[in-house]
C-alpha positions in Angstrom: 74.6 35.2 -14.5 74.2 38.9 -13.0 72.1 40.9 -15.1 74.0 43.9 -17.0 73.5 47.2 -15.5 74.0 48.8 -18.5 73.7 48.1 -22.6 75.9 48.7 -25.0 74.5 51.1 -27.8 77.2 52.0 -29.6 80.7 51.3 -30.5 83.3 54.4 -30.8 86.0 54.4 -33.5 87.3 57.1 -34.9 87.4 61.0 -34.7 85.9 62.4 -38.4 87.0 65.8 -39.2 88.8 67.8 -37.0 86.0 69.4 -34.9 85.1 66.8 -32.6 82.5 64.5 -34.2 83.5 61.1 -34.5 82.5 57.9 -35.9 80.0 55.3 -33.7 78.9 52.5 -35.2 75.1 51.6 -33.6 74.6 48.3 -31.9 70.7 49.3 -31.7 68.3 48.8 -34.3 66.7 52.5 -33.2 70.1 54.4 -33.7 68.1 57.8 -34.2 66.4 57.3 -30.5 69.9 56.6 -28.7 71.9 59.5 -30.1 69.8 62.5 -29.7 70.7 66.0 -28.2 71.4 65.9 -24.8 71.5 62.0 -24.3 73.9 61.2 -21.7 75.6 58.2 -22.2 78.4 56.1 -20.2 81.6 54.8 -21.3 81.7 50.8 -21.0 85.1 48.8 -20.7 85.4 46.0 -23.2 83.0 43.9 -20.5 80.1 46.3 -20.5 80.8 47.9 -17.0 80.7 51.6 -16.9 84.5 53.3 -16.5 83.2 56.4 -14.5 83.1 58.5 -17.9 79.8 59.8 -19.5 79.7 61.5 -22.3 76.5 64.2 -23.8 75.1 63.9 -27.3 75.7 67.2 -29.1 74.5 66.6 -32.5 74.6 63.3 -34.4 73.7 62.0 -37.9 73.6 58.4 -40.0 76.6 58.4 -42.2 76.6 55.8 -44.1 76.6 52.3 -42.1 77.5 54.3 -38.7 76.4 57.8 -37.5 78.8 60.8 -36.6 78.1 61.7 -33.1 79.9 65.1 -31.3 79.8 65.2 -27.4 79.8 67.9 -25.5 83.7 69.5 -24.4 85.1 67.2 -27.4 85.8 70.0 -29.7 89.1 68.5 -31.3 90.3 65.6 -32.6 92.4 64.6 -30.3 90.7 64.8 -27.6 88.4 61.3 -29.2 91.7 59.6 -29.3 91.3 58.6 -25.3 87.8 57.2 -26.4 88.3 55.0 -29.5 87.3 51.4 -29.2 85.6 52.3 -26.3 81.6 51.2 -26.0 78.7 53.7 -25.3 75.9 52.3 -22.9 72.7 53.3 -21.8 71.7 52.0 -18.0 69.8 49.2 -18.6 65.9 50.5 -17.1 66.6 52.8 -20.2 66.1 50.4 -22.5 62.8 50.4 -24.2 60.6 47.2 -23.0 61.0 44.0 -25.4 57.8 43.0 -27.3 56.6 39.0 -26.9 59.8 37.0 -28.6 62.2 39.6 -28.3 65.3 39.6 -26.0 68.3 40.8 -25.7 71.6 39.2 -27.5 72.9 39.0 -24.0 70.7 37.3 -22.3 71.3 34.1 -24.8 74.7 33.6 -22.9 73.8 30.4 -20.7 70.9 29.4 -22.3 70.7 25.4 -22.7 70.4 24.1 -26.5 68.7 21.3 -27.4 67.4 20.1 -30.7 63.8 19.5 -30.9 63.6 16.1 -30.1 65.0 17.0 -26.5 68.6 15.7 -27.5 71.0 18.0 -24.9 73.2 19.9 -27.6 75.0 22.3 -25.0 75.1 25.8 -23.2 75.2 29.3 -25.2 79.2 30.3 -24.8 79.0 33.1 -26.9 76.9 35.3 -29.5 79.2 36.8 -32.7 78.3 39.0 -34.9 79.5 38.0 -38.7 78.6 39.6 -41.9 75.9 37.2 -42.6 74.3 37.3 -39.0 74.9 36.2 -35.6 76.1 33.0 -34.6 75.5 31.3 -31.5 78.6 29.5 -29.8 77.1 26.4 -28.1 79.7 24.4 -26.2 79.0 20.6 -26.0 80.3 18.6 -22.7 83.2 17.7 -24.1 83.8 21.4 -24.3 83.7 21.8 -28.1 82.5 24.8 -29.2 80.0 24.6 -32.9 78.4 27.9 -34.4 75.3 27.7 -34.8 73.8 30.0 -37.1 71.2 32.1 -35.8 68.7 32.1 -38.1 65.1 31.4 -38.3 65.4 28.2 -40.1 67.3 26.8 -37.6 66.9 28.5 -34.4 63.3 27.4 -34.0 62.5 28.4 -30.2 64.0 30.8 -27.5 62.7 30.3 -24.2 63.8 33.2 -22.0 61.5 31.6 -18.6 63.0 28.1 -19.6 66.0 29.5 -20.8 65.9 27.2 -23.9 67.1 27.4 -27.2 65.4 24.9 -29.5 67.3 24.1 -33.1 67.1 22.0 -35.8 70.7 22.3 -37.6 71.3 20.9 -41.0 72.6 17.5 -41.3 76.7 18.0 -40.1 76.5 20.9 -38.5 77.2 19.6 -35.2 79.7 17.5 -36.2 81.6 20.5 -37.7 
């Protein structure tokens, strides 16, 4: 798998108001070190590549779960329409450097699961995102996909040189 050239950081929605800000709602845990004044970040497709566009961080604030973020020459509503749904990236070597155990949500994608006696489980498909937490999509060989919650009582190891995701899932889960 190729590595990304950018991250996503932020996910537009919609114009608030009707002087240009609009509504982004972070996919960073540091929100208020992405979207300062004069951050220029790209426009990503729904894949993550860049669409040519970039965009300049005005002013932005937290409003309640998201932040309201005005770019620069985006002084009316309408002219956010063209952006909505659209995700914010930062390249890549932008992104601060992970501590020891951190990674990326991307970089689970591929990853072989096994539980912790060694027994093969599958190959990370997917990470989603659901009110509770993320939840890993590990297809089996016979190309069933479980969820996998990904929580600390379950996901016991990620091994980002092995590329290695260790779990011990409840009794059924797999059979789900």
């Amino acid at each position: 798998m190729s590595q990304p050239t950018h991250l996503a950081v932020g996910l537009l929605k919609k114009p608030h108001g009707v002087k240009g800000d609009v509504l982004v709602y972070p996919l960073t845990d540091a929100p208020e070190l992405v979207f300062t004044q004069g951050r220029v970040l790209a426009v990503l497709d729904r894949e993550g590549r860049p669409v040519g566009s970039e965009v300049v961080v005005v002013r932005a604030r937290a409003y309640q779960r998201a932040w309201l973020v005005h770019f620069e020459g985006f002084d009316v509503r309408e002219a956010l329409d063209a952006l909505r749904e659209r995700y914010l990236g930062i390249p890549a070597g932008e992104a601060r450097p992970l501590k020891e155990g951190e990674f990326y949500l991307h970089e689970l994608i591929g990853l072989r699961v096994e539980l912790r006696d060694k027994t093969p489980v599958g190959q990370v498909s997917d990470v989603y995102e659901a009110p509770q937490g993320y939840l890993l999509g590990v297809r089996n060989e016979g190309g069933k996909e479980v969820l996998v919650p990904f929580t600390p009582g379950i996901v016991r190891r990620v091994d980002r040189a092995e590329r290695l995701v260790v779990i011990t899932p409840p009794d059924g889960l797999l059979e789900l």
